[in-house]
C-alpha positions in Angstrom: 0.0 0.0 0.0 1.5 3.7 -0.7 0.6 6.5 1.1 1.5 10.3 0.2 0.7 13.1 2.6 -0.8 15.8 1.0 -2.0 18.2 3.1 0.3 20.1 5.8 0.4 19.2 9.5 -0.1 22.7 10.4 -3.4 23.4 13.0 -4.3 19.6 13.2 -4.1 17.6 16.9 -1.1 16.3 18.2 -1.8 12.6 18.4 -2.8 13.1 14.3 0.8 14.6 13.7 2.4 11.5 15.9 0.5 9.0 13.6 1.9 10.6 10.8 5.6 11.0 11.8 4.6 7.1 12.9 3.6 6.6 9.2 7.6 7.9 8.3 6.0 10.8 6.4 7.5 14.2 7.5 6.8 16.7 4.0 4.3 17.2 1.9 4.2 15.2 -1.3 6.9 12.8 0.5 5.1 8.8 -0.3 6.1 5.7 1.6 5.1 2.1 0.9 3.5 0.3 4.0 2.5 -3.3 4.3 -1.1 -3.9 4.8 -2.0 -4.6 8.2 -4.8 -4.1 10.4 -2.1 -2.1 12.5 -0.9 0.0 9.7 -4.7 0.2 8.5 -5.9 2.1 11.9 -3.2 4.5 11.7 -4.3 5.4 8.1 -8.2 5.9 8.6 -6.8 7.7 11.7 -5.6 10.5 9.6 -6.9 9.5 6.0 -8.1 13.2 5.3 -4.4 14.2 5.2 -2.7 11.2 2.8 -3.8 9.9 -0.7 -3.9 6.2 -0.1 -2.8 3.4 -3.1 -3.4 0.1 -2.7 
């Protein structure tokens, strides 16, 4: 699965910006393939309405 973070961290909640920093992703535009796990899954719908999400 690849994720891309495409909207900034700026004015979102802490715990979001952890996930994300979790995820490996620190810039905007940055992608990173993940396995698929129910683990790595959570984070994602966590904070979907910042990354584009490829399976």
């Amino acid at each position: 699965m690849k994720i891309t973070l495409k909207r900034s961290l700026i004015g979102t909640k802490k715990g979001h910006r952890a996930t994300v920093n979790a995820l490996g992703l620190r810039k905007i535009g940055q992608s990173r393939t993940v396995t698929d796990n129910p683990c790595v899954r959570g984070m994602v719908n966590k904070v979907s309405y910042l990354l584009e999400i490829e399976e």
